[in-house]
N, C-alpha and C positions, 0 to 999 in steps of 0.2 A: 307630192309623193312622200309617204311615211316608211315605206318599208320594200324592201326589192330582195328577190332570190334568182338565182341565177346559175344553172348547174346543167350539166350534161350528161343523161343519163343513160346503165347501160341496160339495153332490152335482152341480155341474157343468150339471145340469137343474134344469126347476120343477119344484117339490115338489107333491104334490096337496091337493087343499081340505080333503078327509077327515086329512092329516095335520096342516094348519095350525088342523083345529079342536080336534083332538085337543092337540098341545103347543102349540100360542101362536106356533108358530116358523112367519115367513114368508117367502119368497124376498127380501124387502128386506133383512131382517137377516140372509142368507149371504152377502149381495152384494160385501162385504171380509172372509169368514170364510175361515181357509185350506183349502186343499183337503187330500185326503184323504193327497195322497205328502208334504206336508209336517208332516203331524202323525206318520208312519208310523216315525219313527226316535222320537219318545217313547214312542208305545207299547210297541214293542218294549224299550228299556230299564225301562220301570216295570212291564212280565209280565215281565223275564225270572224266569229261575226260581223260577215262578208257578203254580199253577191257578190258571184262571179260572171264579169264580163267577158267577152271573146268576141271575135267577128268568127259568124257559125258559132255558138256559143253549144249547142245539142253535141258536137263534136267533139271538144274539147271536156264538155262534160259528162260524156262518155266515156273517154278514156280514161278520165280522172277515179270514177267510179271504179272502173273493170280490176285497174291495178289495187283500190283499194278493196275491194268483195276479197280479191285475192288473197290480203291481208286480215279479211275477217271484218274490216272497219267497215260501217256503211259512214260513207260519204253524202252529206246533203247538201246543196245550197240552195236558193235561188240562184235563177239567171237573169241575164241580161243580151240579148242577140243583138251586134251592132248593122248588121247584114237586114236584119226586119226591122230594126228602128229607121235605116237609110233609109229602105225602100220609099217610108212614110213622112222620112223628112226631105231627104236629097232625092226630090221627084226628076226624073227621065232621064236619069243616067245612063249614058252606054251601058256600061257595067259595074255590078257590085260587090265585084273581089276586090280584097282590102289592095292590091297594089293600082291597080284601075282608078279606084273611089280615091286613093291618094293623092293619084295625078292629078286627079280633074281637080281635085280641090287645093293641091299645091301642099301638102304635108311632107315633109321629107322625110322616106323611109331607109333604113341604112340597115345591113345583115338579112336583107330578106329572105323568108323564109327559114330564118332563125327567131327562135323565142324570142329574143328578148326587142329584137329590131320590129318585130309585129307586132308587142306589145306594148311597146314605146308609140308606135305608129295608133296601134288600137286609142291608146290613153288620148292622144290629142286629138280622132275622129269622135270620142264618147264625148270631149269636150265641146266640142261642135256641136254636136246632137243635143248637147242641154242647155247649149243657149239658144237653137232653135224650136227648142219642145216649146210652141205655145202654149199648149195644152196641160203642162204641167205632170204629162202622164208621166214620166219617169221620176220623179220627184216625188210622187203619189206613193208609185208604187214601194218605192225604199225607203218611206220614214217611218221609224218604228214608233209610235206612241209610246211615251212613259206611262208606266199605269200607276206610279205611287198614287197613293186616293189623298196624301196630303198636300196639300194647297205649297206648301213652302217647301215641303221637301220637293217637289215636282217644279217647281219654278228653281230651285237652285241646282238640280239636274239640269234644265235645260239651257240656265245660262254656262253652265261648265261647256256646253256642246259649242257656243260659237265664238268666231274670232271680234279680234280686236282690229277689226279693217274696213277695207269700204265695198256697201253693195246694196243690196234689196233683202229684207229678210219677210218672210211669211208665216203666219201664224194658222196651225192648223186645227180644226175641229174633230169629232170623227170622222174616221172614213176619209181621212185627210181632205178635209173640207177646208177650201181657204178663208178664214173666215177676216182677217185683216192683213194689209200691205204695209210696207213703209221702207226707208230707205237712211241712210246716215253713212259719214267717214267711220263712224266706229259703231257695228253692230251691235255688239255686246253691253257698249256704254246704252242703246236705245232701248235695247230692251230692258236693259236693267230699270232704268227711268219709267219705263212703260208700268212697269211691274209694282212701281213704288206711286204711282198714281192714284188718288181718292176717289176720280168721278165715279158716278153710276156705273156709268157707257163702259167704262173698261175696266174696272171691278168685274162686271157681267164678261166682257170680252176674256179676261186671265179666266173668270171660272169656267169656261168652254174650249179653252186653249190647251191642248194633249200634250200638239210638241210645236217647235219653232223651225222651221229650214233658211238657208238664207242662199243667197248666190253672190258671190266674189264677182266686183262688175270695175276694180282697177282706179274709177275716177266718177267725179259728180254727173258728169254728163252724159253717160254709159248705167249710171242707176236711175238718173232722172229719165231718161228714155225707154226704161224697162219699168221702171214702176208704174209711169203712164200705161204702158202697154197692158202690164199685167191688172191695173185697176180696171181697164175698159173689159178686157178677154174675162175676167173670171168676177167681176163685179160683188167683190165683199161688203157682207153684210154690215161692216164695225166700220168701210171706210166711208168719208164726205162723200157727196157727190160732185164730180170735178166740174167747175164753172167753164161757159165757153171762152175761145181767148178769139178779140174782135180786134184786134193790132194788124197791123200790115203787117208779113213777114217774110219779106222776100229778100233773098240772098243778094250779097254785093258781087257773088261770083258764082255764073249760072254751074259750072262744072270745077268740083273741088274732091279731094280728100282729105280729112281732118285725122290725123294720125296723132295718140297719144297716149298716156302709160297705158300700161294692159294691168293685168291680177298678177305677175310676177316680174322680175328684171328682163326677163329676158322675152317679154311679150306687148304687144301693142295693139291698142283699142283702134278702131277703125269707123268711121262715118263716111259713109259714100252718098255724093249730092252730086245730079246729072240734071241737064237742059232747068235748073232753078228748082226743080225734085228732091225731097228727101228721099232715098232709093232703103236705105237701111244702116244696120253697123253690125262688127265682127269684132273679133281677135283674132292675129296672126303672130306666126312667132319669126316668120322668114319677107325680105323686102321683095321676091318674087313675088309672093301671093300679094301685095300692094300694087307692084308695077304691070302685072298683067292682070287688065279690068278685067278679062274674060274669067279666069278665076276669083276676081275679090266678085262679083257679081254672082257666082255663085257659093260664094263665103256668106256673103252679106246675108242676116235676117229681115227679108223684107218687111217693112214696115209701114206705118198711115201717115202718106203726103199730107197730115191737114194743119191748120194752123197749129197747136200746140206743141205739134214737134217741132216744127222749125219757131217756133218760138222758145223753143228750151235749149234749140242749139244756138241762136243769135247771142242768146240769153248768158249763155254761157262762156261765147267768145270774146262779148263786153267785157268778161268778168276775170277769165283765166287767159292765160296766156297757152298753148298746145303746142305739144313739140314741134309741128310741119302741118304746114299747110300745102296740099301738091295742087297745083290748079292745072287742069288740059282740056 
């Protein structure tokens, strides 16, 4: 989170009963809340060069709109619908209003049906949703190519864009073509290096290279299990081709969970193993969504049982030590 607004605004009319039963909010409490052209210059500087996400996001950017025509302003962004990305990621849910989809998934929502509580709520379901996008389509769709036509100024644009942490980063072609993978504790340090490399192979890979995206994955063994993945799913053209792995790799402990840093303090990585199965892994920010399987199973991005995942997890246990290990 970079930046947060938070205001109550007055619609100039009463509001109706059905909505004062609904959020709490009643015509007393707009009665000194500012109106809508006075909040209308923060808005627009904290979208700018934004999409705007929402669950129902046609809604929300509706109304965003109506009040600015009002104003004379046209209003544009792109969207992002977190209600149409569910459908396609979090298949056969009861239901997909945000308080429903919370449960099932164990998010804790707080102020419901106030802005800021369903936007807090919203942030950590869109986070879900992009560590399950196999497909890479959100990620596609929002990375803007740098177009400088110079070689170095375009490369030092696009190391300014990432961190200095641990994850998987990808390097995009046109058309956000994935054209290379790779992974490190420190992004920025790898691509830097990448960039400063002689061979052919990647001389030709920088000159096809637009822009760079990366995903925040908290620890080695949360990027090593996504880099696999994403080498296998979207098979770049600049990466090796991955050798098979012919080791035994069976677990000392047929039913475990391997809990360990997450992308912030206050978040933790997750690997779910059942009946000697690798089942998947997640982030969670609450010890509910851990202790009730029913929920971390449908947290979890399912994943491929086959050797080389459970060889990167073995792999890694040799090697690090992880917060908890829960065995049942």
């Amino acid at each position: 989170m970079v930046d947060k607004f938070v205001s109550l605004v007055n619609p100039e009319k009463p509001i109706q009963p059905f909505v004062v039963n609904l959020t709490g909010i009643n015509n007393k409490m707009l009665q000194n809340a500012p109106k809508f052209y006075e909040v209308a210059k923060r808005i627009i500087e904290i979208t700018s060069d934004c999409i705007l996400i929402a669950h129902n996001a046609s809604f929300d950017y509706r109304i965003l709109r109506t009040e600015f025509d009002r104003l004379g302003y046209n209003f544009e962004k792109e969207t992002i619908c977190t209600v149409q990305l569910s459908k396609k990621i979090f298949l056969n849910q009861p239901s997909y209003s945000l308080g429903k989809l919370c449960k099932s998934l164990g998010i804790a929502v707080s102020n419901r049906h106030r802005a800021e509580g369903d936007a807090y709520a919203t942030v950590k379901l869109f986070s879900m949703l992009l560590h399950k996008d196999i497909d890479k389509e959100i990620v596609k769709k929002a990375i803007k190519p740098i177009k400088n036509t110079k070689i170095s100024s375009r490369l030092t644009q696009i190391l300014e864009t990432l961190p200095e942490k641990t994850g998987v980063f990808y390097m995009h072609g046109t058309n956000g073509k994935i054209l290379y993978i790779d992974k490190n504790i420190n992004i920025k340090k790898a691509v830097n290096n990448l960039f400063l490399r002689e061979s052919k192979k990647i001389k030709k890979l920088i000159g096809h290279t637009k822009t760079v995206s990366f995903e925040l994955l908290g620890n080695e063994l949360m990027s090593d299990l996504k880099m696999y993945k994403e080498i296998i799913n979207h098979k770049p053209i600049f990466n090796k081709e991955l050798k098979p792995i012919t080791k035994s790799t069976k677990f000392s402990n047929k039913n475990m969970i391997l809990v360990d840093s997450g992308r912030n303090t206050s978040e933790h990585s997750v690997v779910l193993i059942e009946n000697n199965q690798y089942i998947g892994n997640t982030f969670v920010d609450l010890n509910y969504q851990i202790s009730n399987i029913e929920i971390l199973r449908n947290l979890v991005t399912t994943e491929k049982n086959d050797n080389r995942n459970r060889y990167l997890i073995k792999n890694y246990l040799r090697q690090h030590k992880v917060q908890k290990i829960i065995r049942f």
